[in-house]
N, C-alpha and C positions, 0 to 999 in steps of 0.2 A: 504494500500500500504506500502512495507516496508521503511525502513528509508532512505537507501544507494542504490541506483541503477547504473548500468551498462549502459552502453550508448546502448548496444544490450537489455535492457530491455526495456530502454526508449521508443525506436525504436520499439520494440513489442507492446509496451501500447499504443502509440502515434499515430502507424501508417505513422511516419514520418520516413525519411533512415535518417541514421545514416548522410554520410554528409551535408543533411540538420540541423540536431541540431548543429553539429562544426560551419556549417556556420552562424547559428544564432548566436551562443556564440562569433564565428569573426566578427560580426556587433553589438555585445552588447546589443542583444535583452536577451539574458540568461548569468547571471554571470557563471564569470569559475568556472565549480563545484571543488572541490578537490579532490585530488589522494590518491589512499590507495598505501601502498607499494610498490603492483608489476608499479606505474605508469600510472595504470586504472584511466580515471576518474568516483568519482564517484558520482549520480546525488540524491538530495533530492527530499523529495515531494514538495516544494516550485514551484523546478525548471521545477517539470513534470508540477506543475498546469500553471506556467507561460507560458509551451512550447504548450500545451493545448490548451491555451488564444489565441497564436500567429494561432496557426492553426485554429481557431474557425473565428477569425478574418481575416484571410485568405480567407475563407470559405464565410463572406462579400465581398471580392474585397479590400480588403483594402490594400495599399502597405504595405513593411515592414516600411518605412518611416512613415505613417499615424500607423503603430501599434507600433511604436517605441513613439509618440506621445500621443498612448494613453495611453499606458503604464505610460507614465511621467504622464498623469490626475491622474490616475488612483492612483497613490506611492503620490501626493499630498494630500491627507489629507482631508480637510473639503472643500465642494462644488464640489467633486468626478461629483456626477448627473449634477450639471449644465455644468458643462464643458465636460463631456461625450456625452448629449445631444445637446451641440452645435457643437461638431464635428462631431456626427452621423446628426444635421440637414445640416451642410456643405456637406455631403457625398451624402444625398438624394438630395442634387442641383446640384452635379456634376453626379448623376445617370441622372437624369432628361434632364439635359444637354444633354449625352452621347445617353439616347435612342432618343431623340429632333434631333441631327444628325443621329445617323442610318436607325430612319424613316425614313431622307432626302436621305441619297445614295441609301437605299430601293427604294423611290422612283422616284428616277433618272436613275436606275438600269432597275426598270422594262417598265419605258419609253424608254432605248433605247433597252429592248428586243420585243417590240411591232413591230416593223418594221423587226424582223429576215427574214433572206433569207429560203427560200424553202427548205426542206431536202434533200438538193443534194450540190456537193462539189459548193464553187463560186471560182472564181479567186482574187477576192476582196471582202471582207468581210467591209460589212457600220459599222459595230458593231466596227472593229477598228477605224477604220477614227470617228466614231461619240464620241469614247474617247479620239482620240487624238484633236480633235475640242474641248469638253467639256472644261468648265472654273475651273482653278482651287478652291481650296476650302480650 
């Protein structure tokens, strides 16, 4: 990869738009690259690898907040793995969580489609009233 890159090359390599990367660079997930001349900025390979990371990580579910996080593991130095690992096993208990609820509105979902009305119009539909009944959550 060459040394200096354009932000429309980035954007080619990366597969990310363009104002994607400024906004990352405005949340300080990517330092400001610097400007040639005409006022281009212009991006190293450092900065594609990092923006790479962010998209890979992306590609996890991980917020920008939780990759901005790891990012910091990551630029620390010695015990990189331990702390990487315990934010990737934090992440798997909040997956676990998350499908642990979705099961549940699945299957709250498919109890109140079990009582549907007839295929034909009603005037009152139960399927409303039995969500506005339901308990919140």
């Amino acid at each position: 990869m060459a040394k200096a890159l354009t932000i429309s090359k980035v954007s080619s390599l990366t597969g990310l738009a363009v104002d994607t990367i400024r906004f990352y660079e405005r949340k300080g997930l990517i330092p400001s690259p610097a400007r040639n001349e005409a006022g281009y900025r212009i991006y190293t390979s450092d900065i594609v690898e990092r923006i790479q990371f962010i998209k890979r990580a992306r590609g996890f579910d991980f917020s920008l907040n939780e990759i901005e996080e790891l990012l910091t593991i990551a630029r620390a130095g010695p015990a990189v793995c331990s702390g990487m690992k315990d934010r990737l096993q934090r992440r798997v208990v909040e997956i676990d969580r998350n499908i642990a609820h979705l099961t549940d509105v699945r299957a709250r979902i498919v109890d109140l489609m079990s009582g549907v009305c007839v295929e034909r119009p009603c005037k009152d539909c139960h399927l409303i009233d039995a969500i506005l009944r339901a308990p919140a959550s």
